[in-house]
Structure formats: C-alpha cells, structure tokens
C-alpha positions as CSV (number, residue, x, y, z in Angstrom):
1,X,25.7,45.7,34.2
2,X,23.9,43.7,31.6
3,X,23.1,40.6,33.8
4,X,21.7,43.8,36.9
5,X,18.9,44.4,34.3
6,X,18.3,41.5,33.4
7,X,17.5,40.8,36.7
8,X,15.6,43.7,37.6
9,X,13.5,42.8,34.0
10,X,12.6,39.2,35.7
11,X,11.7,40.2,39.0
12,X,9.3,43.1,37.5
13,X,7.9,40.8,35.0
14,X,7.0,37.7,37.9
15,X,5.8,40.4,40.0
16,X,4.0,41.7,37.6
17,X,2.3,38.5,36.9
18,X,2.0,37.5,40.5
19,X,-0.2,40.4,41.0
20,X,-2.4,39.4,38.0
21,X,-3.2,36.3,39.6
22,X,-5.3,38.1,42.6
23,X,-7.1,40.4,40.6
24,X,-11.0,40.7,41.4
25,X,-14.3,42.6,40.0
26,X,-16.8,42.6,42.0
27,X,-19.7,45.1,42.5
28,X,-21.0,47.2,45.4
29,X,-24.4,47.7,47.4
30,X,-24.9,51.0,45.0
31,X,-23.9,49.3,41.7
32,X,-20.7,50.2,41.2
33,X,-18.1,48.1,40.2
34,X,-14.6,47.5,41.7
35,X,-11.1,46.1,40.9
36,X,-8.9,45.0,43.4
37,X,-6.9,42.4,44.9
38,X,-9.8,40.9,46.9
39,X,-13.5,41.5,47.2
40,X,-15.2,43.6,49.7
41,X,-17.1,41.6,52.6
42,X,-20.2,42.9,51.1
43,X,-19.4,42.4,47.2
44,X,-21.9,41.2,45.3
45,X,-21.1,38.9,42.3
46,X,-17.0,38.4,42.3
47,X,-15.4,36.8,40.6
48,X,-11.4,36.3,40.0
49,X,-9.8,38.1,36.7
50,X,-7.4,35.7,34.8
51,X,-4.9,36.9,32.7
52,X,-2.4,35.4,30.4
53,X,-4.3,31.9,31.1
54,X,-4.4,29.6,28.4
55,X,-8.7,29.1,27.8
56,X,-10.1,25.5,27.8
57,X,-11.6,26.5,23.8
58,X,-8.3,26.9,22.2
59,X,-9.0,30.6,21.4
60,X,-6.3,32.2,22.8
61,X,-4.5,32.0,19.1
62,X,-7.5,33.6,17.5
63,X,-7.4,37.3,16.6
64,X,-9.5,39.5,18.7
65,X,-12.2,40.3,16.1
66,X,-12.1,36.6,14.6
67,X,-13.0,36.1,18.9
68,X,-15.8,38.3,18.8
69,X,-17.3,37.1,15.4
70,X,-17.2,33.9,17.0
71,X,-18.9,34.5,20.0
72,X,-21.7,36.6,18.3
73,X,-22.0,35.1,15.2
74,X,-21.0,31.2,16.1
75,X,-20.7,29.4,12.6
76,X,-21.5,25.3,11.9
77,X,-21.4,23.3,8.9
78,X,-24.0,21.4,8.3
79,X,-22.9,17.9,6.0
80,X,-24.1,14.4,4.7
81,X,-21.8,11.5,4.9
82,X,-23.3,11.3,1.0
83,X,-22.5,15.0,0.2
84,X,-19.4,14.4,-1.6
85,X,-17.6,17.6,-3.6
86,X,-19.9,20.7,-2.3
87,X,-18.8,19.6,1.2
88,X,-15.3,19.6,0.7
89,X,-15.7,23.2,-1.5
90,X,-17.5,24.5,1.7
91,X,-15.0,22.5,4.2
92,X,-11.9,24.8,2.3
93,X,-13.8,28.0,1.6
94,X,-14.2,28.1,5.4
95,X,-10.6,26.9,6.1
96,X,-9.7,29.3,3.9
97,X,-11.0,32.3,5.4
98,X,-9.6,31.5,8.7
99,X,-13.2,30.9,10.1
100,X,-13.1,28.6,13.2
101,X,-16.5,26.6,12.6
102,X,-18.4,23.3,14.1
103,X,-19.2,20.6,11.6
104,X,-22.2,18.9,12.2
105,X,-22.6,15.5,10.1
106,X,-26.7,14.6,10.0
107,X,-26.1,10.6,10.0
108,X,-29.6,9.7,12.1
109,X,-33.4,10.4,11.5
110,X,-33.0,12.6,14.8
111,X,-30.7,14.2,13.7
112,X,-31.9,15.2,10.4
113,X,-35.5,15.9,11.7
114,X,-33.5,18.9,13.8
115,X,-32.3,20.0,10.6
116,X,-35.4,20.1,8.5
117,X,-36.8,21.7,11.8
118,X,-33.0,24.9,11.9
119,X,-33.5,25.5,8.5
120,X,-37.0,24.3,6.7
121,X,-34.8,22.6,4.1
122,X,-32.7,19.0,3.6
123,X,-30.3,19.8,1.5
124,X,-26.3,20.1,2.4
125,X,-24.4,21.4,2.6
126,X,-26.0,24.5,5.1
127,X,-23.9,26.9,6.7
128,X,-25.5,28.8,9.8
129,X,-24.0,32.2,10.7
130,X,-25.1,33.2,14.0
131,X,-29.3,32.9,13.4
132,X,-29.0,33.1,9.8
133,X,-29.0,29.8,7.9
134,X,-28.1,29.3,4.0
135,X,-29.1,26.2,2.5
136,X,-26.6,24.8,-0.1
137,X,-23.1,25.9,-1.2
138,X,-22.9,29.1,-3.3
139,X,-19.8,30.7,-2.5
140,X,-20.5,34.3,-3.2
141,X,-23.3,33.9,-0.8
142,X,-21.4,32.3,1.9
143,X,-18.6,35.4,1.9
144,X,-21.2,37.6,2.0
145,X,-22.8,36.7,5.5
146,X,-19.1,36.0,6.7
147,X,-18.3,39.7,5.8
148,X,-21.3,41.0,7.4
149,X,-20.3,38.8,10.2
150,X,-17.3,40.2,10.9
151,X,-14.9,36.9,9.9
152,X,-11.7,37.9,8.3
153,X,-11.5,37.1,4.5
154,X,-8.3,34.9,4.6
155,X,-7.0,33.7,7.9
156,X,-3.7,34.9,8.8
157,X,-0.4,33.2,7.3
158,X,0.4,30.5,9.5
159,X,-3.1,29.5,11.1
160,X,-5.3,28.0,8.4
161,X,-6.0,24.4,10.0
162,X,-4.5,21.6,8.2
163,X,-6.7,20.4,5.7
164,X,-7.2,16.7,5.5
165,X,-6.3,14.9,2.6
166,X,-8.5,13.1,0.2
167,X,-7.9,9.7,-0.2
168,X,-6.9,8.3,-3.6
169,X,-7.6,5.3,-5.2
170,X,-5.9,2.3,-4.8
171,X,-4.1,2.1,-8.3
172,X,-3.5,-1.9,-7.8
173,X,-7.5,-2.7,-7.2
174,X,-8.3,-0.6,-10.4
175,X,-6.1,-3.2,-12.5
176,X,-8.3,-5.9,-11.0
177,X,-11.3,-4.3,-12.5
C-alpha cells in the first residue's frame, strides 16, 4: 500500500512540474491579461513563466522581503584599498544584517571622479541605499536607512556569508626587526 502512494505522490508531483514548464502570460487586443499553456495567435507581449528555476543572481536563497529590498533599494559599498578598519566595521555590519550588497573598491582617478560626482564627497567608506548615499561609517546611521529600507536586522541563522579573515603578521619577520 505504502509503495501505491508513493507512486501516485511522484507522478502528481512530475506532472505537476511538467505543466509549470509551459506556463504563459501574455495580454490581449483589449488589455487583458491571460495565463495559459500557450499564447493566443494574437498575444501581445508573452512571455514563458518559470518556476522552481534556479536564477542566474543567486537569489533564490534570499528571503522574499530581503528580494524586494534588494531590487528597490540595491545597496553598494563604496571602499579605498587605504581604508583600513572602518571598512572592515562596514564590511561585518552589513554581513551581519544579512544584507546582500556590491562592493565597489575606487582604485583609479576614473573611478574616484564618479564618486566625488554619486556622492559630492571622497571619503570611505559610503554606503548607498537605493538613491540615498551616506558618506563615512557611523553605524547608527547605516541601520537606520537599512530599516527604512526594508533589510532584515540580522540575517537568518545559517546564511550570513563567510567572512574573510584578516591576515596576521608573520610572527618570524617581527623577530627580524
């Protein structure tokens, strides 16, 4: 009896997923829009639904609202090769938090003339929250636009990135000295 259900359970679930695979949206002549298993001749705009599809951006582990932070309120880190401590303060505080971010090192003269142009400033570390931009670490600052944001406060247990560690002195070249 057990191994009949169990076999009934697969074959729903790959039908199941077989169906997802030819899923459409489209819309009509009179603006309405439509779900099916394919467009109409005269659909305008369809396009294929994909579901349970891994995405190319690696956000498929991310909660929903971390998702939707993300795509409204896109977050970089802005650092110097030179900036030392603050850096790695901001580096955590955003690890922390669970916040997925792009880090953006100013190493050329290009580079840093697009910066002074983002945010009017030069120093770093900068943290830009959607089209907000806050020159410099201060913490309570930075939690504060991540709240209003919509980014969680810690990530969840299990999915804070790995964080890289510092490396220490070498204790046999200190002797030397």
């Amino acid at each position: 009896m057990r191994v009949f259900f169990l076999t009934v359970g697969l074959l729903l679930v790959g039908m199941t997923h077989a169906q997802a695979e030819g899923l459409f949206r489209w819309v009509d002549k009179a603006g309405k829009v439509h779900y099916g298993d394919k467009p109409a001749e005269d659909a305008i705009g369809a396009e294929q639904k994909k579901f349970g599809a891994h995405s190319a951006s690696g956000d498929d582990e991310l909660s929903y609202g971390v998702r939707k932070a993300k795509q409204d309120f896109p977050v970089t880190l802005f650092v110097a090769a030179n900036c030392g401590d603050l850096c790695v303060q901001a580096r955590a505080l955003l690890n922390k938090r669970g916040v997925p971010f792009a880090e953006k090192t100013l190493s050329t003269k290009e580079d840093l003339d697009a910066y002074k142009k983002l945010t009017g400033g030069t120093s770093v570390p900068a943290l830009s929250v959607g089209k907000t931009v806050l020159n410099g670490f201060e913490a309570g600052q930075w939690h504060s636009e991540l709240d209003i944001a919509g980014y969680p406060k810690t990530a969840p247990f299990g999915s804070r990135p790995a964080q890289t560690p510092v490396a220490k002195p070498d204790a046999s070249k200190a002797s030397e000295q």
